[in-house]
N, C-alpha and C positions, 0 to 999 in steps of 0.2 A: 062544763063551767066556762063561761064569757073572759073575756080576756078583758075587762075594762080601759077604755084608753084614758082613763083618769092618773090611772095607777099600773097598769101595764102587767100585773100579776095576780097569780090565780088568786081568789079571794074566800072567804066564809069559812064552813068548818071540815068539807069533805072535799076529795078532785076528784073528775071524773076521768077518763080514759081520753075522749076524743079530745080535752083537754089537756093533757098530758102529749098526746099524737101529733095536735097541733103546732104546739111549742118547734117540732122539725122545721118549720118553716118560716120562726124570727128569722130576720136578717143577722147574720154574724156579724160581731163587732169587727173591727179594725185591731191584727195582732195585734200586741204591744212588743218596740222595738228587741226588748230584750225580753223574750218570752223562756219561761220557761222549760231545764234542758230535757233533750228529746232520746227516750230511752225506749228500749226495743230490743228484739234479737232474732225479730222473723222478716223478709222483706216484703217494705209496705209501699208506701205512694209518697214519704216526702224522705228526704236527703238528712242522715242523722249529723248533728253538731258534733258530734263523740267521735273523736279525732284517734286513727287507729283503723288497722286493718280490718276492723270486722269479725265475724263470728262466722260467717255462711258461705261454704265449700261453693265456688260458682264455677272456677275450671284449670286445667292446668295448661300453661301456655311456655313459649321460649324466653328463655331468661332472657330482659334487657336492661343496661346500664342503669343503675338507682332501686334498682327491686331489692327489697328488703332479704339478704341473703337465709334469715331464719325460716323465709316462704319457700328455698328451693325441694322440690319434691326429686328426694334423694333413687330412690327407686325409678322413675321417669327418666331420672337423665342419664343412670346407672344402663340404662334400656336400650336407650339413644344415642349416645354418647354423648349429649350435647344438653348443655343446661335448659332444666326447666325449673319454672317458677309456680308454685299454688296460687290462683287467684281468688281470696274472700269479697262476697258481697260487702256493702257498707250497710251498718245495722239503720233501720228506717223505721219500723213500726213501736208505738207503744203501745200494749195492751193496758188495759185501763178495765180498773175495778171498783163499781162502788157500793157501798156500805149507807145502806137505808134505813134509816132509825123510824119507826112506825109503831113503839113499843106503848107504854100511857103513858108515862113521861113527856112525850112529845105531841098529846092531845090535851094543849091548851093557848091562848092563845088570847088577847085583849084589843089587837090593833090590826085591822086587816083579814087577819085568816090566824088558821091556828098553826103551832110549829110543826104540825104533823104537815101541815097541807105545802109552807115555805119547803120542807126538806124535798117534799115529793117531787117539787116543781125545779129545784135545784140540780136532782137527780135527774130529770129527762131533759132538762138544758144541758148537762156537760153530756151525758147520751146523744143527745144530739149532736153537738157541736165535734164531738172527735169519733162518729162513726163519716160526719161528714167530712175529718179531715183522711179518713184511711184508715182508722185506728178502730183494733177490736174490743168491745165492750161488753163486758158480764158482770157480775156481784153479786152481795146476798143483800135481801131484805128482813128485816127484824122485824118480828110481830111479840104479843105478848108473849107467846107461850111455843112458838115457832120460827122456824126461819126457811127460805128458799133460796134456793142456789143457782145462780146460771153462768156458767159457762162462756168467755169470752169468743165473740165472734164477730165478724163484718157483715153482718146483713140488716136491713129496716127490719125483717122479719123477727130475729132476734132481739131486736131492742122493743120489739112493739109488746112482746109475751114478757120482757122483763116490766114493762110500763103496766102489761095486763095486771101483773100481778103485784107491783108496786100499789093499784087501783083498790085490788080487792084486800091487802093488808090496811090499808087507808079505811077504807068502809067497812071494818071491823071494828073497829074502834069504838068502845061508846063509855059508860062510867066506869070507872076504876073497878075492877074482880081480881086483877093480878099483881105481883111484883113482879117486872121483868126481867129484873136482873139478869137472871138466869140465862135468860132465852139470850140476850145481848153479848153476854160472855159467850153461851156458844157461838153465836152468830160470827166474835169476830174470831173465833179457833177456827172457822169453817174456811174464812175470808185468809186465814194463814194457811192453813193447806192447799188453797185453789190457788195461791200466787202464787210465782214460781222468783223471778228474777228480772231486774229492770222493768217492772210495773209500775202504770200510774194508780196509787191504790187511794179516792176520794173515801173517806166518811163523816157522814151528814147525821150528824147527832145534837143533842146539848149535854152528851158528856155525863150523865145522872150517874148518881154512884160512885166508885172506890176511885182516887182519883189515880191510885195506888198501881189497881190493877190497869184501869187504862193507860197508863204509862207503861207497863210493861210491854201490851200485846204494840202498841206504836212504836215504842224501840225495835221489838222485834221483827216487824213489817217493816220496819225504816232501815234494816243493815240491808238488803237487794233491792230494797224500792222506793220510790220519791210517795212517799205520805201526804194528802193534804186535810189536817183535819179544819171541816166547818165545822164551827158551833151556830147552831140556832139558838137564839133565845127570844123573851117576849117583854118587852120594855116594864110590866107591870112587875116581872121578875128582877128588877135592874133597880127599879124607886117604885114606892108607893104614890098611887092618885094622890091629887089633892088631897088637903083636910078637911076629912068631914067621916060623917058615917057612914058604915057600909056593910050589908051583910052579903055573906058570902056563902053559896051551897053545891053541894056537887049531884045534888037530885036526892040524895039520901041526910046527910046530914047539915047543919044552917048555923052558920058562923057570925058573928056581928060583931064589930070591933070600931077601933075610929082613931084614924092617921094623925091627926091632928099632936101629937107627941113626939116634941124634937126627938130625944134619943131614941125612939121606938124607927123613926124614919132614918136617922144616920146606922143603927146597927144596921137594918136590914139592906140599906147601899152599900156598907160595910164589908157584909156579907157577900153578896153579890160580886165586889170588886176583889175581896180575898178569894175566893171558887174562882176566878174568870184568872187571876196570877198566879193558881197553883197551877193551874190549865196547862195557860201559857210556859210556866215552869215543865213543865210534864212535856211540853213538846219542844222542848229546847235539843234539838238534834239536826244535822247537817242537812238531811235528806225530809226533815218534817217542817212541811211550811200551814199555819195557823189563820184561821180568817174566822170574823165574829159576823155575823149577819140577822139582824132584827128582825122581827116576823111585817114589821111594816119600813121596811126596805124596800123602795120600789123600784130601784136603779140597776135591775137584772141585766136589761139587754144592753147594757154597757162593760159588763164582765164577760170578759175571754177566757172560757176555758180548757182550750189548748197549747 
C-alpha cells in the first residue's frame, strides 16, 4: 500500500507488509527536549536518566574516595586486605511491548483508512523508531478469536515477522462473526505475563468494552511499567455527518435513519465524550500516559516515539 504524499499515511481498508517494512525508513522526528523517561535493566546503546547505581554486576575494582560504601564487596577486600568496591553498569535499554488491537471493533473507519489499518501503522512506527534507537521490541496482536505473541528482541528480523503477522491479523478481517471480547482479555493477561519490569508497554486500541476491566489490567501493567495507551477512533464515531438521510449496512443487515434531529445528534457526541472521560479517568495513574488519534490524523511523522 502507497504512502500518499497528500496525506503521508497508509490509507483504505487493509495494510500490506512491504507497507508496513517500509515505514523503517521515515526520517525520525527531532526528540522532544523533555522526552520521555528511559527505563530498562539490560545494557543497551543510550545512557539511562535514572539516576542510581544501576542493576548490572559489570566488575569489582579498588575502593576510591566518594564510592558508595553500600558497593564495597566485603569478601574481596576480606581477600586482599585492601578495599574493594562492586561496579554496576548504568541501566540503558528499554524493552518495549506493543499491544495490537485487530479484533472487529477496530474494522471500521469513515475518514482515510479504517482503525484497524491507523493501529497497524502506529504499531510499525514505534517498531521502528526504538529498535532504531537500541531498544528491544516484541508484543501481542489481537485478532478475533486469537492472539500471537513475540518475544522482545533487537533485530530487523524480529520486527519484520512481528509486522508479518500484524499483516495477516489485518487481512482477516472482514464482516462482523465474532465478539472479541474475549480474545482482547486474553490478549492483554498474555501482554502481563510477557512483561517483566521497567517496560515501555504501548497499546493501540479504541478501548471497546468493560471500561471496568481495562482499568484493571493498565493499573496493573502500570505498577513496573510506563503504559502508553492510544485510542483510535473514527470521527463518525465522535459526531454524526451532516443532516440528511442515510442508510447504513454491514453487507447482511440495512439500516436507514436521518441526523437531521438536534437531541438524536447531542446524545450521541454525548456519548462519545462521556466513553472518551471514563477513558481518560481509567488512566489516571502516574506511569500511564493517554493519547487520542483519529483515523484521519495525518501528522504521524511528526510524533516521537522514543
Amino acid at each position: 500500500m502507497p504512502l500518499p504524499l497528500e496525506s503521508a499515511v497508509l490509507t483504505g481498508a487493509y495494510v500490506e507488509l512491504d507497507a508496513l517494512l517500509a515505514l523503517r525508513y521515515k526520517r525520525l522526528p527531532q526528540r522532544p527536549s523533555q522526552s520521555a523517561q528511559v527505563f530498562g535493566h539490560r545494557a543497551g546503546l543510550k545512557l539511562s536518566k535514572i539516576k542510581g547505581r544501576g542493576v548490572d554486576f559489570s566488575e569489582v575494582r579498588s575502593y576510591q574516595p566518594g564510592d558508595d560504601v553500600r558497593s564495597i564487596d566485603w569478601r574481596v577486600t576480606a581477600r586482599k586486605n585492601k578495599p574493594h568496591t562492586k561496579v554496576f553498569r548504568e541501566e540503558r535499554e528499554r524493552p518495549n511491548l506493543l499491544v495490537v488491537d485487530q479484533s472487529q471493533n477496530m474494522f471500521f473507519g469513515s475518514k482515510i483508512r479504517l482503525k484497524s489499518v491507523a493501529a497497524a501503522e502506529l504499531a510499525a512506527r514505534i517498531a521502528w523508531q526504538n529498535l532504531a534507537a537500541g531498544d528491544r521490541v516484541g508484543g501481542v496482536i489481537i485478532g478475533n478469536t486469537k492472539q500471537t505473541v513475540h518475544r522482545p528482541y533487537r533485530t530487523t528480523k524480529s520486527v519484520s515477522r512481528f509486522l508479518g503477522d500484524l499483516t495477516h491479523f489485518n487481512r482477516q478481517l472482514k464482516r462482523a462473526q465474532h465478539n472479541p471480547w474475549q480474545s482482547i482479555n486474553d490478549g492483554i493477561l498474555r501482554i502481563r505475563r510477557l512483561s517483566g519490569t521497567h517496560y515501555r508497554i504501548f497499546i493501540i486500541s479504541d478501548f471497546a468494552g468493560d471500561l471496568g476491566i481495562w482499568r484493571e489490567h493498565l493499573h496493573q501493567l502500570a505498577r513496573h511499567n510506563q503504559v502508553f495507551v492510544i485510542r483510535v477512533h473514527d470521527p463518525l464515531e465522535q459526531q454524526l455527518p451532516p443532516a440528511d438521510d442515510y442508510v447504513v449496512t454491514d453487507g447482511i443487515e440495512r439500516i436507514e435513519f436521518n441526523t437531521s434531529n438536534y437531541q438524536l445528534r447531542s446524545r450521541y457526541a454525548e456519548r462519545f465524550a462521556a466513553r472518551s472521560d471514563a477513558l481518560m479517568a481509567a488512566c489516571m495513574h502516574d506511569s500511564i500516559r493517554y493519547l487520542d488519534i483519529a483515523t484521519n490524523h495525518t501528522q504521524l511523522d511528526q510524533m516521537a516515539w522514543i
